[in-house]
C-alpha positions in Angstrom: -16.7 -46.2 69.4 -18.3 -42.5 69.1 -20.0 -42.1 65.4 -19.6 -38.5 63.7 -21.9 -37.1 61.7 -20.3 -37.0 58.0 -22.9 -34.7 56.1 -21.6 -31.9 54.6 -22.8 -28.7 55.2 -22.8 -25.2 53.0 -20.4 -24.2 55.6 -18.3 -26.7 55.1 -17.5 -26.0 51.3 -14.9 -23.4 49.5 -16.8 -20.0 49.2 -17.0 -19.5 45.3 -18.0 -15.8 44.1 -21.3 -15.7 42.3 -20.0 -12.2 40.3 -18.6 -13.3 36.8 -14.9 -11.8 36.4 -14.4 -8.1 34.9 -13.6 -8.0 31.2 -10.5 -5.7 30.0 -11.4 -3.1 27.6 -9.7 -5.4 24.7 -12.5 -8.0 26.1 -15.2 -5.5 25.8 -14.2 -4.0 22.4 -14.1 -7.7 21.4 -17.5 -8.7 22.7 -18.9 -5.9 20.9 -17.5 -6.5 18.1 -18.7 -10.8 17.8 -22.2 -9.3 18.2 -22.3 -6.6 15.6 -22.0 -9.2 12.9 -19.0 -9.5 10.0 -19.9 -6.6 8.2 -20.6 -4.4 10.9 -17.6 -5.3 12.6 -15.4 -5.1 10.2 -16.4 -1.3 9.2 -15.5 -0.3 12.8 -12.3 -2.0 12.6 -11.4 0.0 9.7 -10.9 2.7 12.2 -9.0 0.8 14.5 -4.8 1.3 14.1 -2.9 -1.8 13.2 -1.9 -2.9 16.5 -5.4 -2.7 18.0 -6.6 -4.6 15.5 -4.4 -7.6 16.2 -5.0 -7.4 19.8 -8.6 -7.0 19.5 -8.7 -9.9 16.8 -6.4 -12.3 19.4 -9.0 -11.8 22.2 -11.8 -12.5 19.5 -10.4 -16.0 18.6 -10.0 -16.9 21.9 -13.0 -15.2 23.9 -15.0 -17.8 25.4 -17.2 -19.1 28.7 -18.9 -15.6 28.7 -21.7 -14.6 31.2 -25.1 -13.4 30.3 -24.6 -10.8 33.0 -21.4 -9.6 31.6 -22.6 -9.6 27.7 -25.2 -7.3 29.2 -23.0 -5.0 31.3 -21.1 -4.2 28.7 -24.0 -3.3 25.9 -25.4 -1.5 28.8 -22.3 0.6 29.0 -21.5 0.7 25.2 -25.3 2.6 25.3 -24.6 4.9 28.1 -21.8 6.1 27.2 -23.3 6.6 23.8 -26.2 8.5 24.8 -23.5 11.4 26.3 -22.4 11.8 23.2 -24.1 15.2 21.9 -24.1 14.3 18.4 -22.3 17.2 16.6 -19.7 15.9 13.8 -16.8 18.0 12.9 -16.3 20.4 10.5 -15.3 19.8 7.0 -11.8 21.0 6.4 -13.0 24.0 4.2 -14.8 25.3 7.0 -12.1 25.1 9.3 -9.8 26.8 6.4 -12.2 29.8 5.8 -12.8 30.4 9.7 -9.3 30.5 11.0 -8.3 32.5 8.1 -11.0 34.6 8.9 -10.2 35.0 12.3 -6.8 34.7 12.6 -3.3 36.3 11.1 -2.7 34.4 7.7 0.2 32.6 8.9 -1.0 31.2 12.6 -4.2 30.0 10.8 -1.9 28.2 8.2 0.2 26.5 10.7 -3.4 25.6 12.9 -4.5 24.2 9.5 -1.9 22.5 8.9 -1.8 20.7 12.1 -5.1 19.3 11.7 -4.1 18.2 8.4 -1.3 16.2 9.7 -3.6 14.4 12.3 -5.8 13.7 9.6 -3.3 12.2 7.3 -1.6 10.3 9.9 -5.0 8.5 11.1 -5.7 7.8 7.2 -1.4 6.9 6.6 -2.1 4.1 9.6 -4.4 1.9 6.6 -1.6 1.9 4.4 0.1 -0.3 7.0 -1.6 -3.2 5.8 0.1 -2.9 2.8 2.5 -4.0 1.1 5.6 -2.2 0.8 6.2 -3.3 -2.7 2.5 -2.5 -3.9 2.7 1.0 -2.0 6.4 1.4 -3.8 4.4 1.1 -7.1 1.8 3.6 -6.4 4.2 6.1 -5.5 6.9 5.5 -8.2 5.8 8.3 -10.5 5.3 10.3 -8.2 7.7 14.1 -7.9 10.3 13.5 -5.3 8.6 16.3 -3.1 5.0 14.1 -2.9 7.2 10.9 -2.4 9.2 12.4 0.8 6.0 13.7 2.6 4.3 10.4 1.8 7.0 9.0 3.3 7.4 11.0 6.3 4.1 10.4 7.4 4.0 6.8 6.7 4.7 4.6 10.2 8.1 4.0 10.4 8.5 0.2 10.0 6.5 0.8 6.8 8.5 3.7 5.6 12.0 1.8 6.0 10.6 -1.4 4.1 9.6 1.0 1.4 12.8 3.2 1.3 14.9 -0.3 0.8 13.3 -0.6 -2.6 15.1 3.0 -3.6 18.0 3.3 -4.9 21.3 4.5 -2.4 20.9 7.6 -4.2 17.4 8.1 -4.3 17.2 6.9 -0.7 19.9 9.5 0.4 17.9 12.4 -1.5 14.0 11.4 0.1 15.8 11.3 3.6 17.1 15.1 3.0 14.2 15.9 1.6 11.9 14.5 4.7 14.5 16.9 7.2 13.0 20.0 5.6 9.5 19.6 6.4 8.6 22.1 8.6 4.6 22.4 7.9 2.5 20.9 5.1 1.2 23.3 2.9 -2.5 23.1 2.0 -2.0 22.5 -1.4 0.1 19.6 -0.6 -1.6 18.0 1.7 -4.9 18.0 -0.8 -2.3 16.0 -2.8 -1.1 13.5 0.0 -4.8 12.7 0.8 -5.6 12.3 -2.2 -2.9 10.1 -2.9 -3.8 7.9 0.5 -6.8 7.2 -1.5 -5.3 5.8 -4.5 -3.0 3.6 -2.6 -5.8 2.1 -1.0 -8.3 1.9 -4.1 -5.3 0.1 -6.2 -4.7 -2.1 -3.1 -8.6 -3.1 -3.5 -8.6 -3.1 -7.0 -5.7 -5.6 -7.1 -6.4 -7.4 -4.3 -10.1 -8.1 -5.5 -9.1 -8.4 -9.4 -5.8 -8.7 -10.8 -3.8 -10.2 -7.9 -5.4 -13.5 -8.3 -3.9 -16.8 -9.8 -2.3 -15.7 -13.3 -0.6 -12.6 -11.2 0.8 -14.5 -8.7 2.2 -17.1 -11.0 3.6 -14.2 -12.8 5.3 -12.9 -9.5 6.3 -16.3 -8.4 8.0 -17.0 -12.0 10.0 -14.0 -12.0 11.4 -14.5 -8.8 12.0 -18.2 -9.4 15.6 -19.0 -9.4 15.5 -22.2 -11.7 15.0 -23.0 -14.8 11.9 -20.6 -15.7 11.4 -21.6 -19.4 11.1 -25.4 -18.3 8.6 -24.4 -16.0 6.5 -22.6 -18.8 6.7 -25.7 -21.2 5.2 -28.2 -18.5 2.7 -25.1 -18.0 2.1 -25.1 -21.4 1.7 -29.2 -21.9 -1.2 -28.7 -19.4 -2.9 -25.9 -20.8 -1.4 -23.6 -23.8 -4.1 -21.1 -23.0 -3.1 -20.4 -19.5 0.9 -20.1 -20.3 -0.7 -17.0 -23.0 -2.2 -15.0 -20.5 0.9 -15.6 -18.0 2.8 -14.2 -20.6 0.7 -11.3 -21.7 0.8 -10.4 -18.1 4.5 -10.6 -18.2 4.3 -7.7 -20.7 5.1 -5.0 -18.3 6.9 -1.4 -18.9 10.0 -2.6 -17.4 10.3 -6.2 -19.1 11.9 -4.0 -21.3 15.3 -4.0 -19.2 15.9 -8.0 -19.6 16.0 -7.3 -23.5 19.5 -8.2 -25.2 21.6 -5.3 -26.5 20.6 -6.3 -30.0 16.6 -6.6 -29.1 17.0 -3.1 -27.2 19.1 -1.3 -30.9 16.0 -2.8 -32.5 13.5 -1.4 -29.9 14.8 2.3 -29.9 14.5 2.3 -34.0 11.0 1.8 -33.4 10.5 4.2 -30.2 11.1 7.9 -30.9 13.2 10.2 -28.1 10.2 12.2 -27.5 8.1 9.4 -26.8 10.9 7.8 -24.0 11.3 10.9 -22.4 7.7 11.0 -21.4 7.8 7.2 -20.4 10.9 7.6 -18.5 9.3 10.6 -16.0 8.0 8.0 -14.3 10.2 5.2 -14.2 12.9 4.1 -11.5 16.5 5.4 -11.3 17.5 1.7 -12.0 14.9 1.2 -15.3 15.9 4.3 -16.6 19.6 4.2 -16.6 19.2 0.5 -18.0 17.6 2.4 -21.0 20.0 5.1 -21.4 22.9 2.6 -21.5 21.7 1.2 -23.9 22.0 4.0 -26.3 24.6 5.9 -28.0 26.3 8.6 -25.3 25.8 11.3 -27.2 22.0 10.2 -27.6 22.0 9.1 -24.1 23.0 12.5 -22.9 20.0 14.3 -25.3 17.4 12.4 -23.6 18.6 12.9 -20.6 18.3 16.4 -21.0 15.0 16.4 -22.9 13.9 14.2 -19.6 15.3 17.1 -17.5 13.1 19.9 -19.4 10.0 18.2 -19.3 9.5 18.9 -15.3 6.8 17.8 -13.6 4.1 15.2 -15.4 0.9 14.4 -15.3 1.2 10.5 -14.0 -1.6 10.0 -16.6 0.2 11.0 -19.6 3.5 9.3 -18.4 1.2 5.7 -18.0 -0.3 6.6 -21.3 3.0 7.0 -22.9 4.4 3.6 -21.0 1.7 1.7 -22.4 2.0 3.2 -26.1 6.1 1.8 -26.3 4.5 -1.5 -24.8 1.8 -1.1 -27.2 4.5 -1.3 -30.2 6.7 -3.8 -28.7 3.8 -5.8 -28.6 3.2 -5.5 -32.5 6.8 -5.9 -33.5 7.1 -9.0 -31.1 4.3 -10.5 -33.0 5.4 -9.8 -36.6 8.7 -11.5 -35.3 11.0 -8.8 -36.0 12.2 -8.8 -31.9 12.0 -11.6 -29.8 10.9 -10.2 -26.0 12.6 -11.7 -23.4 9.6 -12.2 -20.4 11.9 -13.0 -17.8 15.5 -13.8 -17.1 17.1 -17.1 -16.6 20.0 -17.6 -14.6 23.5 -17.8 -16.3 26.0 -19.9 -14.8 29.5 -19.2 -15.8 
């Protein structure tokens, strides 16, 4: 019997490539990004859009097994790529203003201007995303119908809609006209907008880092709770009486005003002079303020109406100022006992 020789050779083995596999550009972005550290990081992603972020965050979670060879091709690249770069930043937007007006007719330099404002709104308008459409719906609410529609228009759509669906049909029907005559954004107006952006996103922090902790969210949760809310706030206050005070302070909000009963609301407008709601109402929704205005005589209701009407446009400082004076007095007259607010509704079953 003839014996073989059984040793296994190099030959004889599967050819296995020695070059590690090429990374995508998500997988690059994402490798970067795991060795810039957290805070680093997460200031670059600031600038990323929301959908790049969620792809760039997927490949993070799940990037593993990752060559030395390949971590360093890709630095290597981030660098020279870098060091093309010539270094110049762009031009403020006065500079841009004053040089195109300069050297242009008047009205193509306002439509170049323009332009670059949209593209700077929009990259700004793409934060927002991230937030809610019922925070965002607050920030806005005082705003003049004209600064609502262009913050709208330049909102991405799926964020728009979600905000639009906490209009009224009315109000809804107006902003949408309102959007389809927008041919260019004036400069004054788009000073506002931006400056707007900001807002939204310094409330969004402010809440988010502040005020939209435990006692808010119990707040939110409470109101939208279908049961029985004022069984709920006993237990609450069984456990802790000081807790249930500053869930109810918190409930003290402009437009807790609306759940009052007729008799609590003919005791509220003795106290709150016409002048005073006219300010307040400026800024309040279509809903809030026809709540108010049924409430009152028609012939008064149709006065302050008017006297709503003459007042124009608002400063949304004096309209919170003049919210928080009428919450200011229903406070007092609450605790002297001569109304009896109502913090949130229960429901009725017939």
């Amino acid at each position: 019997m003839e014996n073989k020789d059984t040793t296994i050779t190099d030959s004889d083995l599967p050819s296995v490539s020695n070059e590690p596999l090429a990374l995508s550009k998500v997988e690059q972005a994402a490798l970067l990004l795991l060795g810039m550290g957290e805070e680093i990081a997460a200031g670059v992603l600031r600038n990323f859009s929301r959908d790049e972020v969620q792809k760039v965050a997927k490949v993070m979670s799940t990037l593993s097994d990752i060559k030395t060879t390949q971590a360093k091709d890709v630095i290597e690249d981030f660098f020279n790529d870098f060091k093309q770069h010539s270094g110049i930043h762009g031009a403020s937007k006065n500079f841009i203003d004053n040089m195109l007006n300069s050297a242009l007719d008047g009205n193509i330099a306002k439509g170049l201007v323009a332009d670059l404002y949209g593209d700077e709104i929009k990259n700004k308008m793409q934060k927002l995303q991230w937030i809610s459409a019922e925070i965002l719906m607050k920030s806005i609410a005082n705003e003049h119908a004209k600064m609502q529609s262009v913050f709208l228009a330049y909102l991405p759509a799926e964020t728009s809609s979600e905000i639009f669906t906490l209009f009224s049909e009315k109000t809804r029907i107006d902003l949408l006209y309102r959007i389809t005559q927008i041919e260019e954004l004036e400069q004054n107006v788009a000073d506002d907008l931006l400056e707007l952006i900001e807002r939204c996103a310094t409330e969004y922090t402010e809440n988010k880092n502040g005020s939209l902790k435990g006692i808010k969210q119990v707040v939110d949760i409470i109101n939208h709770y279908g049961g029985d809310k004022s069984a709920i706030m006993h237990s609450l206050k069984e456990k802790n009486s000081d807790v249930v005070q500053q869930i109810e302070n918190d409930m003290f909000d402009f437009y807790v005003i609306a759940n009052q009963t007729e008799q609590t609301l003919e005791l509220i407008h003795q106290h709150i002079t016409h002048d005073l709601w006219a300010v307040a109402l400026k800024g309040a929704t279509p809903e809030f303020k026809q709540d108010i205005l049924k409430s009152l005589p028609k012939r008064l209701a149709a006065d302050l109406e008017s006297e709503i009407k003459e007042l124009g446009g608002m400063p949304i400082s004096v309209v919170k100022n003049a919210q928080a004076e009428i919450m200011e007095t229903l406070r007092d007259l609450n605790r002297r006992g001569v109304i009896e607010l109502i913090l949130y509704t229960e429901s009725v079953v017939e």
